[in-house]
N, C-alpha and C positions, 0 to 999 in steps of 0.2 A: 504493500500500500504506500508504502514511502515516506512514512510517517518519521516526524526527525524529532517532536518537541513539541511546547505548547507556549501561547502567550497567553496572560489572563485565564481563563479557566477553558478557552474554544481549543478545537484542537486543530491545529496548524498541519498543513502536508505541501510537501511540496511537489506535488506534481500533478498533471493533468486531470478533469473528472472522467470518471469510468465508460461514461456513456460512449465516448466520441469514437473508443478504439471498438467497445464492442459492437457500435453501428456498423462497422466496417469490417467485422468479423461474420458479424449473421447477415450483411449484403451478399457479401463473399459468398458465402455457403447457400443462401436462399433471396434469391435476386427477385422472386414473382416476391416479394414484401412488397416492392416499387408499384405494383398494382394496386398497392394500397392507398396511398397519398392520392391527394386531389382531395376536393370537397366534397362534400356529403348532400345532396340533395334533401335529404329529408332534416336537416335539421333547424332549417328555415323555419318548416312548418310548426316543429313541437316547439320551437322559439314562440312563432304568431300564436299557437293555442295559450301557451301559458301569460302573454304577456295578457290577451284575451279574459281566463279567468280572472287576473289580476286587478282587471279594469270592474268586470263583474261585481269581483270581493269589495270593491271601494262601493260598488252602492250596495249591498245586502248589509256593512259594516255601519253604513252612515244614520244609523236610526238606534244602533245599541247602545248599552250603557260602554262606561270607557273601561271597565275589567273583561268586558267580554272582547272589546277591540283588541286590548293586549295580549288577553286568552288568544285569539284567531290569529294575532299576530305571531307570537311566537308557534303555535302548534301550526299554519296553515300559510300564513301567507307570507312568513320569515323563510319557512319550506324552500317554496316557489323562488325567492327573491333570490336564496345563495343558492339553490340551483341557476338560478338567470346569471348567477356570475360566474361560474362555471359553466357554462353557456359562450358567454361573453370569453372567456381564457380561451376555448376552441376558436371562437371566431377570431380572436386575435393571432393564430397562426393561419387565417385566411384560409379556412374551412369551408367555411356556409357559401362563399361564392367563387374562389379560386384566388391564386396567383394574380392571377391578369385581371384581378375585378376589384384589386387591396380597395379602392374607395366605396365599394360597396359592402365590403365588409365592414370599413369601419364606421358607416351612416345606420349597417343594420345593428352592428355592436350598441349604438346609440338607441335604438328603438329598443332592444335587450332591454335596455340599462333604464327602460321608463318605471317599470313598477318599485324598483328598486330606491326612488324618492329621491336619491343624490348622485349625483356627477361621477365615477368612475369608470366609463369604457377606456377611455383613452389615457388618462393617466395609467391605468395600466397595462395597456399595451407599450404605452414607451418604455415601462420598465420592466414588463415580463421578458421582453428580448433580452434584455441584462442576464436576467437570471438564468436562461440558459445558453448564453454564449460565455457568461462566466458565472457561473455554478460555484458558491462559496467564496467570490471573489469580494476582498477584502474592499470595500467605499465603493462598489460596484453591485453587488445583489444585496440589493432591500429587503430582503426576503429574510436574510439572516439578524436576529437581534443587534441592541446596540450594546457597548459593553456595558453602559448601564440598567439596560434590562435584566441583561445576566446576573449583574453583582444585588440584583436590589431584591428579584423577583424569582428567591430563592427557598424561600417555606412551602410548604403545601395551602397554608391562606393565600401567603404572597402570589403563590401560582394560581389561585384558584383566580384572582381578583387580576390576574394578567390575562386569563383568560375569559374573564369577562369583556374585558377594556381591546382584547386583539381589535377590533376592527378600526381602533382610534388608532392604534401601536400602527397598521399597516398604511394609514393613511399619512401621516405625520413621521414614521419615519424616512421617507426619501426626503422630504424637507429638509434631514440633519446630516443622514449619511451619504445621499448623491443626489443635491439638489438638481434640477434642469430649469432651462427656461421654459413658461406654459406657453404650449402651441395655441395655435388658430382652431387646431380640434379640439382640445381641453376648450379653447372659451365657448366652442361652439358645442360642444357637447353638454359643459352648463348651463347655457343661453334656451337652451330645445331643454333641457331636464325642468328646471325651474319653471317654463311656459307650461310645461306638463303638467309639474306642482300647483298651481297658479288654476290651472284649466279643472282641476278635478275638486279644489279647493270653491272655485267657484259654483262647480254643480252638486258636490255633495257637504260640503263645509270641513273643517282641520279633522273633523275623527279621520275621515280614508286617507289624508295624507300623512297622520302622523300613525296609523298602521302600516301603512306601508315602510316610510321608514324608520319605524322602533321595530317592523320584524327583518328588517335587512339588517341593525343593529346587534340586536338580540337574539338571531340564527347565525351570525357570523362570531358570535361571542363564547358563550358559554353554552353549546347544544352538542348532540351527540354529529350532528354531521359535520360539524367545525371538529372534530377530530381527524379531519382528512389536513389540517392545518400542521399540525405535529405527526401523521404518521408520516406527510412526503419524505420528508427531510434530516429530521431531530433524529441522532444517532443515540438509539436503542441497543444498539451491538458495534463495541468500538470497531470502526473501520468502515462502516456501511453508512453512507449518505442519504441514499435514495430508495425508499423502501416501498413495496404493493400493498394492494389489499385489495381483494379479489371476492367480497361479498356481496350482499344486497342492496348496500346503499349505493351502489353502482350505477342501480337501475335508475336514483332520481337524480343522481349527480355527472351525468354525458362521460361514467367510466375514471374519472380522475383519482380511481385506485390505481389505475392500472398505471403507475405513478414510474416505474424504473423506463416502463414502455414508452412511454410519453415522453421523455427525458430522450429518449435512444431514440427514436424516430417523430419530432414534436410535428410533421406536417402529413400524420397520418391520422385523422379525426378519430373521439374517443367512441363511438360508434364500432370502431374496426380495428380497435386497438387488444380484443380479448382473441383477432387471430392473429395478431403479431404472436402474443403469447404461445396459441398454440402451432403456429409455422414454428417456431424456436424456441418448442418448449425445454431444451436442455439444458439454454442460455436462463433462464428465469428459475425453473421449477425448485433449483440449491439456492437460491437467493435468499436473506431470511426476507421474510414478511409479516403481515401485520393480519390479524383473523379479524378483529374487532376494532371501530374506531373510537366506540366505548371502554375500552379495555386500556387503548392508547391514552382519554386524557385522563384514564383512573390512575396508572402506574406515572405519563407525566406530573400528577397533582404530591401522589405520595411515593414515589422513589427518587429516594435523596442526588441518586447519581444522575439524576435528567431535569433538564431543567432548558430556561433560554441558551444557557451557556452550551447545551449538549449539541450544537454543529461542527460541521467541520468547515475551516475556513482556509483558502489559501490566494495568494499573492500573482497578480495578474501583471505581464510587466506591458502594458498596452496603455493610450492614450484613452483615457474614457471619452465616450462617442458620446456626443451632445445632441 
């Protein structure tokens, strides 16, 4: 693995992430994988249904008392919402319309991105590319804490209450660790979100919009399918970065267990990502993996050895791309 030492409590390697050579081992050996890539046809559609339901939930919501709003929000329309961002991560490898259509991808990412109540298609696409063109790279992937999450959000409270707060932590930290300048698509992706806000605020009044986003909040925070947040990545078995999980919740989240897969081929949609698996199952099947995403934030909240600090990080000698 190459592992030479640590700074601070992450663990330091020096050298390349795994993904890059093993693409180029199971191309080698199974070359019809390449028939995979390209976009996905159908995933336009279950986009438009659920953004659909969505619009539905703000009027059946807009006449309830406000514990039942929060109720539907987290069990049903917080659901929906981090599934749509999960959605929106495919779409950002220009799945839903191709290569040759990037600007339609990112205006449909934008319609993704409506029930969800606030502005993130496109700030995350300029920094999801980060994260896998450098993978643990040090003021480059935002992905990985700062050192002061690490040092501070180290109890099983502390963790619990970090994992409430994740979806402020993922917004706020490229502000610290690798600021950019906001594009024309960030203002114009607020500009269209906000109108939305605005639009739905005026037909059913603040309950549907503040469901909508307290359950985009509150599903990306402390839930059982925000545990795909910690099983990606968080090194559970020293040496291993990028870990699967190959269960149920698969079905409402476009496959983003399939997490080492994803990492090894990102421009093959999560749709078709469980035959990368089986074309190569010799490459995956010894990999550890993750059964449970509930299981994952039980052992992150109370095993001492995992925490923010438990990534692996290393040193990218590249001009960061603006």
């Amino acid at each position: 693995m190459g592992i030479k030492g640590e700074r601070g409590d992450f663990e330091w390697v020096y050298n390349d992430q795994p993904h890059t050579s093993r693409r180029k081992e199971i191309l080698a050996k199974y070359p019809e994988i390449k028939s995979l890539m390209g976009p996905d046809p159908q995933l336009k559609w279950v986009v438009t249904g659920m953004v659909l339901t969505q619009l539905l939930a703000c009027y059946l919501v807009h006449d309830l008392s406000w514990k039942w709003v929060l109720f539907w929000a987290y069990g049903f329309g917080g659901c929906i919402n981090h599934s749509l961002t999960l959605a929106i991560h495919d779409i950002s490898h220009n799945v839903a319309f191709g290569n040759k259509q990037a600007r339609w991808n990112r205006w449909f990412a934008m319609f993704a991105n409506l029930p969800i109540g606030l502005p993130y298609s496109a700030s995350f696409k300029k920094y999801h590319i980060d994260h896998h063109r450098y993978l643990g790279g040090d003021g480059l992937d935002v992905d990985v804490p700062t050192d002061l999450e690490g040092w501070f959000f180290c109890t099983p409270f502390r963790k619990v209450v970090w994992l409430f707060l994740q979806p402020f932590f993922y917004a706020l930290r490229p502000l610290v660790v690798n600021p950019k300048p906001v594009s024309r698509l960030e203002a114009l992706n607020a500009l269209v979100q906000f109108i939305a806000d605005i639009l739905i605020y005026y037909l059913w009044g603040l309950k549907p919009v503040l469901y909508l986003i307290s359950g985009s909040i509150l599903c990306m925070g402390l839930h059982p399918i925000s545990g795909h947040f910690i099983a990606e990545h968080y090194m559970f078995l020293k040496g291993h970065e990028t870990y699967s999980y190959y269960g149920p919740l698969n079905l409402i989240t476009f496959n983003v267990g399939y997490h080492m897969e994803h990492h090894d081929f990102p421009s093959i949609p999560g749709s078709r990502l469980p035959l990368v698996k089986k074309m190569a199952a010799e490459y995956y099947d010894s990999l550890p993996q993750h059964t449970s995403w509930v299981r994952v934030l039980w052992d992150f909240v109370f095993d001492d050895s995992i925490g923010p600090y438990a990534r692996i990080k290393r040193e990218y000698k590249l001009v960061k791309q603006e």
